[in-house]
C-alpha positions in Angstrom: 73.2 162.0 109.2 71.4 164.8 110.2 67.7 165.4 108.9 66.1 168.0 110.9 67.4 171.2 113.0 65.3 173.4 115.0 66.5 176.0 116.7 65.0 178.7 119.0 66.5 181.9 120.4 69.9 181.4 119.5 72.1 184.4 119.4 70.1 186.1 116.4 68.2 183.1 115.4 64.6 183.5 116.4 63.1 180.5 115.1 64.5 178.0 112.6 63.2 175.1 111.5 64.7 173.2 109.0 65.2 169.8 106.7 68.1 168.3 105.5 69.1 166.0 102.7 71.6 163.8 101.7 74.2 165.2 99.3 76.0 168.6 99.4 74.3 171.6 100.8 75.6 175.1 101.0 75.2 178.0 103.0 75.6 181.4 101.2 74.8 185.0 102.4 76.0 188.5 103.1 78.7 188.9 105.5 77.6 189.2 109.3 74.6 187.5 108.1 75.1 185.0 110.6 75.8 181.7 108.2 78.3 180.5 110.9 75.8 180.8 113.8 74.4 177.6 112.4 77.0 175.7 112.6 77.4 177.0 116.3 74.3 175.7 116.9 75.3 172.0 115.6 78.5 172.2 117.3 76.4 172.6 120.8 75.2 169.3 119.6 78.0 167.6 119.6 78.7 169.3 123.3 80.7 172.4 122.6 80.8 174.5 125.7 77.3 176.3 125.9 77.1 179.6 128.2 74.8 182.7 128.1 75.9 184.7 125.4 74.1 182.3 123.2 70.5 182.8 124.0 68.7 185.8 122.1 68.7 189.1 123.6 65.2 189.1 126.2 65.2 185.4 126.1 65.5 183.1 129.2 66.8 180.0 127.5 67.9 179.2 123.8 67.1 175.8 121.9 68.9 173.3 119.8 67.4 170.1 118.4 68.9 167.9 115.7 67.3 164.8 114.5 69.4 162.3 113.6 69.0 159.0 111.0 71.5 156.3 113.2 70.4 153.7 111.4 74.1 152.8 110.0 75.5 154.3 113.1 77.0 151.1 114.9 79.0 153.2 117.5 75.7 155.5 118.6 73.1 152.7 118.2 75.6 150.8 121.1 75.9 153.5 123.3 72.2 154.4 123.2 71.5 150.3 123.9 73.5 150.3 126.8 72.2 153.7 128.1 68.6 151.5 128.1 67.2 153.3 125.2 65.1 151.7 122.4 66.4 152.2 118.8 64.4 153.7 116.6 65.0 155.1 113.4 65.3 158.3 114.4 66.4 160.1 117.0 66.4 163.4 118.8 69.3 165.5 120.5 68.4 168.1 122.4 70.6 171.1 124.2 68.9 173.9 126.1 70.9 177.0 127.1 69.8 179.0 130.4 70.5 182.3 130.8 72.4 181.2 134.2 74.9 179.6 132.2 73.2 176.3 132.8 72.4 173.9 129.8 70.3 170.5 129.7 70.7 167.9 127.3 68.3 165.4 126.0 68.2 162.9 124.2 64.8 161.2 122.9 63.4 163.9 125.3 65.1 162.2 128.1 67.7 164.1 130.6 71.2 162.9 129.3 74.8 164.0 130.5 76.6 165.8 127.8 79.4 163.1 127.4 76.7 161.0 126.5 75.5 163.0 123.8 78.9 163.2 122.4 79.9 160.1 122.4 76.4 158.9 120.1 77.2 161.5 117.7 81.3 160.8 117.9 81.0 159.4 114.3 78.3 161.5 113.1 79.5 164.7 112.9 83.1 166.3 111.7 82.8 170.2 112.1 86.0 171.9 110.1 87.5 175.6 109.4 90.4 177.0 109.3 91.5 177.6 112.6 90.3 174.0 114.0 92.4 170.9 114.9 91.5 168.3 113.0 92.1 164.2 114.0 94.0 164.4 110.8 96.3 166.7 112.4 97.5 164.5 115.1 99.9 162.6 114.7 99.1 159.8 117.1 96.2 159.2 115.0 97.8 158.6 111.8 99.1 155.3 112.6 95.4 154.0 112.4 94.2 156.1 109.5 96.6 154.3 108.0 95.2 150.9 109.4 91.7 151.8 108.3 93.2 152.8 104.6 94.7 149.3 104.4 92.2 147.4 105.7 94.2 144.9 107.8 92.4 144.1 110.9 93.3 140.5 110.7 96.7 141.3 111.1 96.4 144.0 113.7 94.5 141.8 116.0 97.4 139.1 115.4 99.7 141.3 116.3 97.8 142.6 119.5 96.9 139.3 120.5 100.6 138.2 120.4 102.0 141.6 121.9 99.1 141.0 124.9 100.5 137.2 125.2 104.6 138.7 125.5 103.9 141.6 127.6 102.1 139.2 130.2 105.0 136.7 130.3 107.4 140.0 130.9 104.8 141.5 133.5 105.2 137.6 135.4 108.8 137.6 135.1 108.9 140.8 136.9 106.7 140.0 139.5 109.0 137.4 140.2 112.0 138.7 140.6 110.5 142.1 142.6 108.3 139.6 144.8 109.9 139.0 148.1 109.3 136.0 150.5 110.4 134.3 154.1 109.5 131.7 155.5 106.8 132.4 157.3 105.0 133.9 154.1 105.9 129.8 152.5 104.1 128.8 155.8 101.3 130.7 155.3 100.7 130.0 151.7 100.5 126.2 153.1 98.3 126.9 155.6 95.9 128.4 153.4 95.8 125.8 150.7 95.9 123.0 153.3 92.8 124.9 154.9 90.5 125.3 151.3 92.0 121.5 150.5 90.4 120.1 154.0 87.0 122.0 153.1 86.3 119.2 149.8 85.0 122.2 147.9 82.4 121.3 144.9 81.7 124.1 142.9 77.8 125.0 143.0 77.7 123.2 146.5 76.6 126.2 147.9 73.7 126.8 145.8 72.8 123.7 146.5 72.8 124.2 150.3 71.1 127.7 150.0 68.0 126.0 148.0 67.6 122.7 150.2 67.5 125.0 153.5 65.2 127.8 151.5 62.8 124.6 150.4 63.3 122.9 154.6 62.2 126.2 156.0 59.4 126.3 153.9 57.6 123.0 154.3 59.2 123.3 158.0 55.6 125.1 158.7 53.1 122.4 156.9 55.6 119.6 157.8 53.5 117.7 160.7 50.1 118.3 158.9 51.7 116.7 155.9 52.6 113.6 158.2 49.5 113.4 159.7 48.1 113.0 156.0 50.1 110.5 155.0 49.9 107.9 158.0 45.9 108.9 157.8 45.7 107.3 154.3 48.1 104.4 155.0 46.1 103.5 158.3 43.1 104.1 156.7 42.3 105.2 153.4 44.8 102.7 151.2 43.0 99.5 152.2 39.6 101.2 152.4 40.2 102.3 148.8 41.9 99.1 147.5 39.1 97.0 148.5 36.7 99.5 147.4 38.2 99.1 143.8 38.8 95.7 144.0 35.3 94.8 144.8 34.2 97.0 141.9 36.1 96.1 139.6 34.9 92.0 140.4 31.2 93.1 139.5 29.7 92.3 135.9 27.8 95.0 133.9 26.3 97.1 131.1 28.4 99.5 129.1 27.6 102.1 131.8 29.0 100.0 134.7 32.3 99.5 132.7 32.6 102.9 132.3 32.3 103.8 135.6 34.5 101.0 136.5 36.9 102.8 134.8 36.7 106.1 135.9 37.2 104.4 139.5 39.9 102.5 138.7 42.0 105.5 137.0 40.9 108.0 139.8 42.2 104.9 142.2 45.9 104.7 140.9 45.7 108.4 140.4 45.5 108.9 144.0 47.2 106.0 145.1 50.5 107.7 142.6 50.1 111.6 145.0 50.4 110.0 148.1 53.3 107.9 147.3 54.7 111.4 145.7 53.8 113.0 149.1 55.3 110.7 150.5 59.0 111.0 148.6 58.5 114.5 149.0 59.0 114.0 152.8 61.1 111.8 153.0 63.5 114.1 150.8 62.8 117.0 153.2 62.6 114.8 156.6 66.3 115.9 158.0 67.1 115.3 161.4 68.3 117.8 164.1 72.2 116.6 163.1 71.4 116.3 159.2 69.8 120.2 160.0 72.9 121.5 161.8 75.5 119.8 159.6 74.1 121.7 156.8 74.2 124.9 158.6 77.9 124.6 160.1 78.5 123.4 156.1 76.9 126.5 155.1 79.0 128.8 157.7 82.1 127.3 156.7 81.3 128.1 152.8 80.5 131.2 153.5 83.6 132.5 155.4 85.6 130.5 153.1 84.0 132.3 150.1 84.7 136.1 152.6 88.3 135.1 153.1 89.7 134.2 149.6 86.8 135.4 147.1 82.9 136.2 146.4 82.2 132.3 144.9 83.6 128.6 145.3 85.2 129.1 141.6 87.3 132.2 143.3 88.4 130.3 146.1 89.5 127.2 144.0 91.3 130.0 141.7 92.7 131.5 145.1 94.1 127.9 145.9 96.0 127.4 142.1 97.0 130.8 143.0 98.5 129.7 146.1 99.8 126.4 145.0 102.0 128.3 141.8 103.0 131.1 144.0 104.5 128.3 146.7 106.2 126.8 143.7 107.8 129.8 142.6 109.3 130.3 146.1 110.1 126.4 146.5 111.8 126.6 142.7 112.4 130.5 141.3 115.2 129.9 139.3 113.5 127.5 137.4 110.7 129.1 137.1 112.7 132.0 135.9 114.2 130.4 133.3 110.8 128.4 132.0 109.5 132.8 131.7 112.7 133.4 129.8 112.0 130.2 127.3 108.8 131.7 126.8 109.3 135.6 126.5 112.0 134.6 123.8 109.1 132.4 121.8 106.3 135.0 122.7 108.6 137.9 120.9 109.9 135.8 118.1 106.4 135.5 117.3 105.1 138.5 117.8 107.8 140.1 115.8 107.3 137.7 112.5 103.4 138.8 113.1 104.7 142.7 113.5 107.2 142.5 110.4 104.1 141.4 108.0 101.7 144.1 109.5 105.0 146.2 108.5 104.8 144.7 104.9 100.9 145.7 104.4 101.5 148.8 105.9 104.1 149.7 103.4 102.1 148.8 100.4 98.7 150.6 101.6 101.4 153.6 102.6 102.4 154.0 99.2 98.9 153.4 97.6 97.7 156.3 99.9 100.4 158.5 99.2 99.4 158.4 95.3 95.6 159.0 96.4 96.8 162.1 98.3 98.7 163.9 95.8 96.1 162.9 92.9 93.4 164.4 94.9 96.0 167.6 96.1 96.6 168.4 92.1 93.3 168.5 91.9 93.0 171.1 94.3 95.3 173.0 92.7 98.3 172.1 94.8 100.5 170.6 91.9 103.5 170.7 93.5 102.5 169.2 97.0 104.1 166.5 97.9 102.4 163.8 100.2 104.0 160.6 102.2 103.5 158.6 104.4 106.4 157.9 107.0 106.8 154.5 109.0 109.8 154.4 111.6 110.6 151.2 113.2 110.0 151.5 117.5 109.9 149.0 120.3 107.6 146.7 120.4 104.0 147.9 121.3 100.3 147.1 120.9 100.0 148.4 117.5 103.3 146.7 116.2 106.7 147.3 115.3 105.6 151.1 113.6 105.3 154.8 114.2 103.7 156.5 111.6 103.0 160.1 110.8 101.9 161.8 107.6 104.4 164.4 106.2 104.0 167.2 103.8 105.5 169.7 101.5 103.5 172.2 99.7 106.3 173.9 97.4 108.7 172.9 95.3 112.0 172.6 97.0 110.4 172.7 100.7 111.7 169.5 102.8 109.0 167.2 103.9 107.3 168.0 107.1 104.5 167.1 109.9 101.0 168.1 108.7 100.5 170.5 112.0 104.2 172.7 111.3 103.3 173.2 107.5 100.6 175.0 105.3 98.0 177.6 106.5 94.8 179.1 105.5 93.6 178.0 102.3 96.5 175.7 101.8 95.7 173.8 104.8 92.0 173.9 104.2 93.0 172.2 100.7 94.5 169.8 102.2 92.1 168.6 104.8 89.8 168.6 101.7 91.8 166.2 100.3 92.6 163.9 102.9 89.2 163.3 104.3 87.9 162.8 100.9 90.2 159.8 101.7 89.2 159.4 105.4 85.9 160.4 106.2 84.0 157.3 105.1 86.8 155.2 107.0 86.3 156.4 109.8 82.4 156.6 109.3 81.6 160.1 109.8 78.1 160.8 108.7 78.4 164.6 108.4 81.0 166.9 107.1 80.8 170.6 107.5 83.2 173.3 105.9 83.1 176.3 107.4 84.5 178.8 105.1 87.6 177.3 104.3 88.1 178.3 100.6 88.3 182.0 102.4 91.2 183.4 99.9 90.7 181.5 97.0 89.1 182.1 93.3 88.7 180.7 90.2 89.8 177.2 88.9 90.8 176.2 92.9 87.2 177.2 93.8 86.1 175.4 91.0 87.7 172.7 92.5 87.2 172.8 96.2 83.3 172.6 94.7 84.1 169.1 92.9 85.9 167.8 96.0 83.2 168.4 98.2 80.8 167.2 95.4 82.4 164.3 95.5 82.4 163.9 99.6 79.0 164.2 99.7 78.2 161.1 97.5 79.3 158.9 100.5 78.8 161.3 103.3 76.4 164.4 103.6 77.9 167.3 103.0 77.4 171.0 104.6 79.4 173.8 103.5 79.8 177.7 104.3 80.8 179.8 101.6 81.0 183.0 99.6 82.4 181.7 96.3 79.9 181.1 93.6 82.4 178.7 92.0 81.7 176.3 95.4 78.2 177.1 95.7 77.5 175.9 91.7 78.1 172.4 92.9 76.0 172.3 95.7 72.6 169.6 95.1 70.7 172.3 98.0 71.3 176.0 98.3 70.5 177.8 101.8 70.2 181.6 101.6 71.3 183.0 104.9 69.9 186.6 105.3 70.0 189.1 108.1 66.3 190.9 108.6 65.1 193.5 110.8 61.8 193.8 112.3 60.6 196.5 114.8 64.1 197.4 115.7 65.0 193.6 116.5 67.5 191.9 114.3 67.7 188.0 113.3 69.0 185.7 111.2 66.8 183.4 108.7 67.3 180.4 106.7 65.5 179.5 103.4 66.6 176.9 101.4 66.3 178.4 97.3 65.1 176.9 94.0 66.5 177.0 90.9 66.1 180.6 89.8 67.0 181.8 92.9 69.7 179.6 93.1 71.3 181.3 90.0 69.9 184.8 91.6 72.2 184.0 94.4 75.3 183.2 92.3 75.0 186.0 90.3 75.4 188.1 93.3 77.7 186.7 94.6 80.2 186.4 91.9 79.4 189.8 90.2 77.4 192.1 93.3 74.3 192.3 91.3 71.6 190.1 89.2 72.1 191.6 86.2 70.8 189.4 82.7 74.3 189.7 82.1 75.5 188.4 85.6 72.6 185.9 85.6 73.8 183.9 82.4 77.0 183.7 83.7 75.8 182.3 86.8 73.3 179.8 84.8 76.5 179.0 82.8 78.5 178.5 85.8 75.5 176.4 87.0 75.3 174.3 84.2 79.2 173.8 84.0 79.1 172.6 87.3 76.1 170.1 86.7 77.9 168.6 83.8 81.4 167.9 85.7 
């Protein structure tokens, strides 16, 4: 969620800096006092086109930064780990505007692209108004709305594991029977297996080469001076040393002679053990002008091997099996044809037994959800909507057996039809209410913002846009522009949004208001003026609000 906006020279914003809490907040103020400049500014968060008209007249650049709390923000917290950024609790977005129609954004104060920045905030923010096009809107979406309502990801992935499994066999089949071969291709395909069988490939061989050449060259330099060591303490030093030790070791003494005895006698085998390790160290690095050259012709030949069919051994091995089934096909189509068909007809029968109980779950969940819907529409005063969820049986595809698409009718009488041909203005707006009281914390937005969508309503459907969105914001924070005090009364933090003018220069401020000018604010609102009179109604509505 969001905790912290500042912005700077943006279209009549001067300077706003501002905090955020979790719960419902509204936004309430005169007409053209600028309350949906605001959520301009968020949307250039979430990477709505930015150009010059935003910045503040006699300003060069205008300023948007959001602070963000993606601690329970899977999606964002992934994208920012694989863009190499640290998580930390919070985290800063950042878009500046240039007045050559230029914009930056940032993130953690770091030059980001603006794809980026959407993407981390895909799930944080849902912007809405009348005019906009909502996911719920789209019908190819619904199908997994749905899924999310149900809660039947087992089943899904069953189904797209066995639909993955059926469309490959098909794909193979196809190949087949589009690939076309001679005999010299049959040739071919021999020669090449026949030349990766001669080459006794062992996977890791290579490495193995690479390292005992790197190591050769190495010691190559120290090699003779190494030698010359070696034969110096056999001719010389072992027996010098042996009968040194012996001899000591033979003489009777004190404590003092024992110890040093000792010390001799360990320092003796200790050095007597490093030569002979010297020694197997050469040995194991003592190759021969033929042993030398074998290894490099080995290596040459691994290396074109590895060019010709693949960037490893394991690829040309694969590149071989490749071969091998491909040489079989042509040697024995048909029956490789018919071995595909055995299969597709298994792969499908399963698939479809998998795709008729995704069907089954679908059903029930669709049903459930349809009673949610309408529950939550009558609340919204829309009593005689009527909600349903259609599933229609297609061909089979990654996401089963179904198409689905959420239908409407908002009269009595009216036939049922898709969300985006039915209902406008307030109607609609209603009814987005009411589904993404349903959706929004499926699909893990953060952040819902109204923007004036109870425009031509009053009264008891005011009343109870307020409780719907009251009851968003327990799960999901809540932001709301308004000019009904019905909708404001429910709100847990109330922004004043007021238009000032200073030595001829115009902007917009933001303060957020306690409680007595809270109910200043909905008395004028609902009546024009803060009258006693209009003030006890608005502490009445207040109150009334507080207690539903």
């Amino acid at each position: 969620m969001i905790q912290h906006l500042y912005v700077e020279n943006f279209v009549l914003i001067d300077r706003l800096d501002i905090d955020f809490s979790k719960g419902f907040s509204v936004f309430t103020g005169e007409t053209g006092a600028g309350k949906s400049i605001l959520i301009d500014a968020i949307s250039l968060l979430c990477a709505d086109r930015a150009n010059g008209s935003l910045i503040a007249k006699g300003s060069s650049k205008a300023i948007v930064e959001g602070t963000f709390d993606l601690s329970d923000d899977m999606h964002a917290k992934t994208v920012l780990a694989n863009a190499g950024f640290d998580i930390d609790e919070l985290t800063v977005f950042t878009r500046e505007v240039m007045s050559s129609q230029k914009s930056i954004a940032r993130i953690n104060h770091r030059v980001v692209t603006v794809a980026l920045m959407k993407d981390c905030l895909r799930c944080q923010i849902d912007i809405h108004s009348q005019r906009d096009s909502q996911y719920l809107l789209d019908a190819s979406q619904h199908i997994h709305l749905l899924d999310e309502f149900a809660e039947d990801g087992a089943e899904l992935e069953k189904v797209q594991n066995l639909y993955t499994e059926y469309s490959q066999l098909c794909i193979q089949k196809d190949q087949l029977l589009n690939e076309k071969f001679d005999l010299s291709d049959l040739e071919f395909f021999k020669y090449q297996i026949d030349e990766i069988e001669q080459s006794h490939l062992k996977v890791h061989e290579d490495e193995e080469l690479e390292l005992k050449e790197k190591n050769f060259r190495s010691i190559q330099e120290s090699y003779e001076r190494l030698h010359h060591l070696t034969d110096l303490y056999d001719d010389s030093i072992s027996d010098t040393l042996y009968e040194f030790n012996h001899t000591l070791q033979g003489i009777s003494g004190n404590e003092d002679l024992k110890q040093i005895q000792n010390t001799v006698n360990d320092s003796y085998y200790a050095f007597s053990d490093a030569a002979e390790q010297l020694k197997q160290k050469l040995e194991e690095f003592q190759m021969s002008e033929d042993d030398i050259n074998a290894m490099e012709e080995r290596l040459f030949l691994l290396q074109k091997l590895k060019r010709k069919y693949g960037g490893s051994i394991e690829s040309v091995l694969q590149k071989k099996d490749e071969l091998i089934k491909r040489t079989q096909q042509f040697e024995h189509r048909q029956q490789f044809l018919d071995e595909i068909d055995v299969q597709i007809i298994k792969a499908k029968k399963k698939y479809a037994l998998a795709a008729e109980e995704l069907h089954k779950d679908r059903r029930k969940a669709a049903d459930l959800l349809d009673k949610k819907i309408c529950s939550n529409l009558k609340d919204l005063a829309l009593p005689h909507a009527r909600f349903k969820t259609e599933i229609t049986g297609i061909d089979a595809s990654f996401y089963g057996s179904d198409r689905v698409e959420f239908l409407i009718a908002m009269n009595p009488g009216e036939d049922l039809k898709p969300l985006n041909k039915t209902a406008s203005g307030g109607e609609l707006s209603r009814l987005m209410l009411g589904l993404k009281e349903i959706f929004t914390d499926l699909q893990g937005i953060k952040t819902v913002i109204f923007d004036e969508i109870d425009t031509g309503v009053s009264g008891q459907v005011a009343s109870a846009i307020g409780r719907k969105m009251h009851a968003l914001s327990k799960n999901t924070q809540v932001f709301a522009v308004t000019h009904l005090a019905p909708v404001a009364a429910y709100a847990d933090h109330h922004y004043l949004v007021q238009k000032n003018v200073h030595s001829g220069k115009t902007t917009t401020e933001i303060m957020m208001l306690n409680y007595d000018e809270t109910i200043n604010e909905l008395a004028l609102i609902s009546s024009g003026n803060n009258s006693k009179v209009s003030c006890d109604a608005a502490e009445e509505l207040y109150r009334n609000a507080r207690e539903r």
